[in-house]
C-alpha positions in Angstrom: 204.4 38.2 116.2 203.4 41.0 118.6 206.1 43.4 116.9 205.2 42.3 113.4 201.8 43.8 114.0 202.7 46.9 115.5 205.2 48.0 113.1 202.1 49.0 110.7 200.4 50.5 113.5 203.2 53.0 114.8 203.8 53.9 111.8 200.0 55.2 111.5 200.4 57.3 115.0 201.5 61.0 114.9 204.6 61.7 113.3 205.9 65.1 114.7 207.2 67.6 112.4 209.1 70.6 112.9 207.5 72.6 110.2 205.9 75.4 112.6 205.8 73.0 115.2 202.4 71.5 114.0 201.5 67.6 113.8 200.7 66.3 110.3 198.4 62.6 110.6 199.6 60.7 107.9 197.7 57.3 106.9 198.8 53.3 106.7 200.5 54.2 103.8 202.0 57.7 104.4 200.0 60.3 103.1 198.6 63.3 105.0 195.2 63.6 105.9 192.6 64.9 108.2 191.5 63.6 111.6 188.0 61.9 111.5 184.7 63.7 112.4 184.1 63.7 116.5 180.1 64.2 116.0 177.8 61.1 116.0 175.5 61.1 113.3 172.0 60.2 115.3 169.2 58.5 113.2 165.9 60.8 113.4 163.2 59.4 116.1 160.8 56.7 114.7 157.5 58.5 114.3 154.6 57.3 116.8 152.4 54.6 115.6 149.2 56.6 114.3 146.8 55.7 111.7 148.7 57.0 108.3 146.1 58.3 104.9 147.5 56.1 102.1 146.5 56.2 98.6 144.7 53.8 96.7 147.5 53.1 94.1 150.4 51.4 96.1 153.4 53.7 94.2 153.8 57.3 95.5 154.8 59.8 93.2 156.4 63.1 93.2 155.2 66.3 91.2 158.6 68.1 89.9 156.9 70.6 88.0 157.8 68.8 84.5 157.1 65.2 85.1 156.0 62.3 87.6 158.4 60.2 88.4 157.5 57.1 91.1 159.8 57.6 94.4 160.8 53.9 94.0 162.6 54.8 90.7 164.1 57.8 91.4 167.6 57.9 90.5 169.4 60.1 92.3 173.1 59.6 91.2 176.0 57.7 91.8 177.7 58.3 94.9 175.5 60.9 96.1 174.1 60.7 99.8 170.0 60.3 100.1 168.5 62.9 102.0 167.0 62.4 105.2 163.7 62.9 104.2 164.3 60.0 101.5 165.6 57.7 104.3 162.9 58.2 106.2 160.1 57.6 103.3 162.0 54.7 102.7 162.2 53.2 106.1 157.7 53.7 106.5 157.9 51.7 102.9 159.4 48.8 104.5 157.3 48.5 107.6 154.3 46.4 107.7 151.2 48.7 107.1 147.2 48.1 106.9 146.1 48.4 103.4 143.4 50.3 102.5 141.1 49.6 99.7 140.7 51.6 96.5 138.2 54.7 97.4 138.3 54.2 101.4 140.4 56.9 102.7 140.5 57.2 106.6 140.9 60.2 108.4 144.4 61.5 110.2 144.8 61.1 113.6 141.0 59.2 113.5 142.1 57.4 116.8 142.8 60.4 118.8 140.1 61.8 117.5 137.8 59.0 118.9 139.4 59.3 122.1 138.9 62.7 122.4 135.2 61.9 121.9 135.3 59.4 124.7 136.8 62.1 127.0 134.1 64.9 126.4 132.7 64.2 130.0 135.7 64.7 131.7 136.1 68.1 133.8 137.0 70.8 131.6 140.6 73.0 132.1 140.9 76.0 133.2 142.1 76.8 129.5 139.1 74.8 127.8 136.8 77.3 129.8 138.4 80.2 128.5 138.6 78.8 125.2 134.8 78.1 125.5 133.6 81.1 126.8 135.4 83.2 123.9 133.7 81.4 121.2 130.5 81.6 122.9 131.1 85.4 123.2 132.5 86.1 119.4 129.2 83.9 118.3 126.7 85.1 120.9 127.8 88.6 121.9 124.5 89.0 123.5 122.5 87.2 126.2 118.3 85.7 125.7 117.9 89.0 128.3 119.6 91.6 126.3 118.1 90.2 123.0 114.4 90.3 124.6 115.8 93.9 126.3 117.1 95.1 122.6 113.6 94.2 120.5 111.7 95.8 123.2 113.7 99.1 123.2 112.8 98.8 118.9 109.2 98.2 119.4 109.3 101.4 121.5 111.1 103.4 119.6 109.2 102.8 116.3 105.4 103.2 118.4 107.1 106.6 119.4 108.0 107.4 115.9 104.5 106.3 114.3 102.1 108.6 117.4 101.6 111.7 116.7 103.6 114.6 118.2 100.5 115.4 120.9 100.9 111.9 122.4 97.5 110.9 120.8 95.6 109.4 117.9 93.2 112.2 116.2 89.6 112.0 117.4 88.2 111.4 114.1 85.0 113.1 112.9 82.4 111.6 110.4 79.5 114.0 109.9 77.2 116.2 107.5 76.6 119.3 107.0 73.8 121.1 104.6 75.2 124.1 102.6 73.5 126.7 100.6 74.6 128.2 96.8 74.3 131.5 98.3 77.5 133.9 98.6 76.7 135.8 101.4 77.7 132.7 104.3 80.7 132.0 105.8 82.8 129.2 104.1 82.6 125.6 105.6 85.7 123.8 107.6 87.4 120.7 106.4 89.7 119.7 109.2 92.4 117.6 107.9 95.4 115.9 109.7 99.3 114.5 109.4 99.2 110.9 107.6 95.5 110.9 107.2 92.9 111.5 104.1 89.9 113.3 104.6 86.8 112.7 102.0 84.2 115.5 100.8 81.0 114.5 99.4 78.6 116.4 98.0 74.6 115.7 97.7 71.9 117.6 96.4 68.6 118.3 98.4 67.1 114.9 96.9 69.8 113.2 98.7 71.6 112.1 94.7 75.0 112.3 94.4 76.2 116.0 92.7 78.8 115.3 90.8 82.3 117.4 91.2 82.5 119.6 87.5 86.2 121.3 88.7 88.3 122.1 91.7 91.3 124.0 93.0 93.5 123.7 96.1 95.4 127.2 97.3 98.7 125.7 98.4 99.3 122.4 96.4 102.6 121.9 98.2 101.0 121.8 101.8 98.3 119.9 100.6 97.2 117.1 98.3 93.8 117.1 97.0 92.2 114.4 93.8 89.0 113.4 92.7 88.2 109.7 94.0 87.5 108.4 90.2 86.4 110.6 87.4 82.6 112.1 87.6 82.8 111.4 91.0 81.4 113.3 94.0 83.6 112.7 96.5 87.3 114.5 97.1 89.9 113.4 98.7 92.5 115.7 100.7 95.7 115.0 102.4 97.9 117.3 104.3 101.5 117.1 103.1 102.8 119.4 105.9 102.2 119.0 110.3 100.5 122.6 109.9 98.9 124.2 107.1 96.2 126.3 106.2 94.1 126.9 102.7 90.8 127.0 101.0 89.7 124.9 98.3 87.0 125.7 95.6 84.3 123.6 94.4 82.7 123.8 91.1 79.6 120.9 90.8 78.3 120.3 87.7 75.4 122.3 86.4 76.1 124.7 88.9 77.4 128.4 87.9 77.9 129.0 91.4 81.4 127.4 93.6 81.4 126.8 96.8 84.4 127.7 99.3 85.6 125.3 102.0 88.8 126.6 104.5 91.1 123.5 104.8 93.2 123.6 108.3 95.4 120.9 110.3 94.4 119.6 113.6 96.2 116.7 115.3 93.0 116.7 117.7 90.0 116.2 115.8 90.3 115.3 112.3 87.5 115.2 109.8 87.5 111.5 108.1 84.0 112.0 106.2 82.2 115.0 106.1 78.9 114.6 103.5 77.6 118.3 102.7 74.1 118.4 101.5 73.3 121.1 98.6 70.7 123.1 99.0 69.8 122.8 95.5 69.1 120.3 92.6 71.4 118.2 91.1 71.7 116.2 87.7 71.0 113.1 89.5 67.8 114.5 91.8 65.1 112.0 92.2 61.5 113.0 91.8 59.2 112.5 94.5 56.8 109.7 93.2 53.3 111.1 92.7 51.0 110.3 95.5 54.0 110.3 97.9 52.5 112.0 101.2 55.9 113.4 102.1 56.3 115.2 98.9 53.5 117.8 101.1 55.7 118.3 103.4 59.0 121.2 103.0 61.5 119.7 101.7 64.2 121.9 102.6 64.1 121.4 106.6 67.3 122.8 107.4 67.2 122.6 111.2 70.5 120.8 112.8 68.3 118.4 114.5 66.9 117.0 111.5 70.2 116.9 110.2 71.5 115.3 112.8 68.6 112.4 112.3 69.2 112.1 108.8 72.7 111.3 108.8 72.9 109.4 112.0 75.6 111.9 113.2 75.8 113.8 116.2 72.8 112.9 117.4 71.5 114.9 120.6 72.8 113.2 123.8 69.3 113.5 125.5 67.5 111.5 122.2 66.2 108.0 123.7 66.7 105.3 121.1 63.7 103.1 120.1 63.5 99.3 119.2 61.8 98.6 115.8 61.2 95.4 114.2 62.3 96.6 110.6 66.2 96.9 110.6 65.4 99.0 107.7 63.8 101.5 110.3 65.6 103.7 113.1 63.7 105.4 115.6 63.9 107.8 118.2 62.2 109.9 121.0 63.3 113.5 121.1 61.4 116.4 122.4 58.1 114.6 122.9 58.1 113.7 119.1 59.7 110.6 117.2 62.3 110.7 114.8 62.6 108.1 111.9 65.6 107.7 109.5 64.9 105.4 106.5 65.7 104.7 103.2 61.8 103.9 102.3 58.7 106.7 102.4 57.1 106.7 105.7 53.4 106.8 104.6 51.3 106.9 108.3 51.5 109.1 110.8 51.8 112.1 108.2 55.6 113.8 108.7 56.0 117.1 110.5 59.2 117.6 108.8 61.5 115.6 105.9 64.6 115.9 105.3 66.9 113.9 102.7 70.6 113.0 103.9 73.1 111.8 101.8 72.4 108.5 99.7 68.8 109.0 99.5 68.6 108.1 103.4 65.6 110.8 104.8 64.8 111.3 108.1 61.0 111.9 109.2 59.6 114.2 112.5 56.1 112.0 113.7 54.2 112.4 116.4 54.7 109.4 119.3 53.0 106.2 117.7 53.9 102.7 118.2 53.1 101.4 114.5 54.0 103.0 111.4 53.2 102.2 107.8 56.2 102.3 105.4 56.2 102.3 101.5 58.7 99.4 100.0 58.7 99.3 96.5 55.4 100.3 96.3 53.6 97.6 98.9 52.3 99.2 102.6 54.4 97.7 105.2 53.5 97.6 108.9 56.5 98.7 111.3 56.1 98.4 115.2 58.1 100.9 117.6 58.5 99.4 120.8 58.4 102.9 123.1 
């Protein structure tokens, strides 16, 4: 029996041939063929056990561009090998797997995720601080200090840009000043400065507002000069340049005669109001009211301290102020005489001198007293000055 079987056997083994001294392997039954593959085909390593996405619909399809066809059913020919990616979707299929309910849809890799949570508190790598750091850096280039540092340096920079080049705010200048129609005196100074708007207003000798007829500026590009509303007796000017110099011409109404005004820059002292008081009558004079003691007395008191009085501006610096008990009533001692600026008619002690200041506001020259009597709409007021 044992050479029964080994007849079909030997005659499988090499046959040697003498065609070019090469070996032909012939099969059981005679024919050539080839010798078998040497490689072992190894099955691709099982995937780890992680938590897998699946769908809500238990068949998986395939977009081909055309049509969806499920996996399941896909034919793909007699005879021909599956790929491994189709033995590998095949062998997940047939493992046991937790189904997920229509519209849940957990997250990949949700365990490791969950343990990476737990393990925030652990110490960090070397690479983890690196990593750290740089995305601190490419969010937060700069630190609370340089922050605070930088908005500091900004604040400085724009107070630097906004004070003026001298290093200090103009002194600013609200006065009066009384001017006469006549040509033969030199022209009056409006000092104006960089970013700021200086107002003229003009008053006759009654104190009335004299209302601006016309005007002219002698370099419109250096500086800007309007009317504050129409019929109005106040003018506005602006320089338009750090340094500039001009003269502006003022035509009142009723008035034949201008007057001339020089308009200069200075950073130093900058005129913000200046009220010039016309020695002459306007359209809008007031009458003195018959009876009126003060009406006596001259009018046209044209003496710096009584201007000074009468528009509460630069005021000498040896006048003692006085306590009244009428707000409507300011007193001083100057000189050995008293000086009184009201809006109402100082009736007792008889004035020395008047003067009217802008907006009908007059100032009064007594002789030291410690009451006076005062005129308010007609009724005789007592006023007590506290010396």
């Amino acid at each position: 029996m044992a050479v029964k079987h080994l007849v079909p056997i030997m005659a499988a083994m090499i046959i040697p041939s003498g065609v070019c001294g090469q070996t032909v392997i012939r099969d059981a039954q005679g024919n050539e063929t080839v010798p078998p593959p040497t490689e072992v085909e190894r099955p691709l390593p099982r995937p780890a056990d992680r938590p897998v996405a699946t769908l809500p619909s238990a068949t998986v399809t395939v977009q081909t561009g055309e049509n969806q066809l499920p996996l399941a059913d896909r034919n793909t020919g007699a005879g021909e090998p599956l790929t491994r990616n189709e033995i590998n979707q095949r062998r997940q299929a047939q493992q046991p797997a937790n189904q997920t309910a229509a519209g849940d849809f957990p997250i990949v890799g949700a365990r490791d995720l969950l343990k990476s949570l737990d393990e925030l508190d652990k110490p960090l790598t070397p690479e983890e601080i690196t990593a750290y750091g740089a995305a601190i850096q490419s969010q937060f280039p700069m630190s609370p200090e340089m922050i605070r540092d930088f908005r500091r340096r900004v604040d400085e920079n724009q107070k630097a840009a906004a004070t003026p080049p001298s290093g200090q705010f103009p002194n600013a200048i609200n006065d009066a000043k009384r001017i006469s129609l006549a040509s033969a005196q030199d022209p009056e100074i409006l000092l104006t400065g960089p970013d700021t708007v200086s107002v003229m207003a003009f008053y006759d000798r009654t104190g009335a507002a004299w209302p601006i007829a016309s005007y002219v500026i002698g370099k419109p590009r250096s500086f800007q000069t309007y009317a504050m509303q129409e019929g109005s007796n106040q003018l506005a000017v602006t320089p338009l340049v750090p340094h500039g110099f001009s003269n502006i011409v003022v035509s009142l109404v009723g008035e034949d005669r201008p007057l001339v005004f020089d308009v200069r820059t200075n950073s130093l002292n900058t005129h913000y109001r200046r009220d010039f008081i016309v020695d002459g009558l306007g359209p809008n004079a007031k009458r003195d009211p018959i009876g009126d003691p003060s009406a006596k007395s001259t009018p046209r008191a044209s003496d710096n301290v009584m201007m000074a009085f009468a528009t509460a501006a630069d005021i000498p610096g040896d006048a003692i102020r006085l306590k009244t008990d009428d707000r409507a009533v300011q007193a001083w001692r100057y000189g050995g005489a008293i000086y009184l600026r009201s809006e109402h008619t100082i009736i007792s002690p008889p004035a020395i001198k008047v003067l009217t200041g802008a907006g009908q506001v007059k100032a009064y020259k007594i002789r030291p007293t410690s009451v006076a009597l005062i005129s308010v709409n007609g009724q005789v007021s007592k006023v007590r000055i506290e010396q």
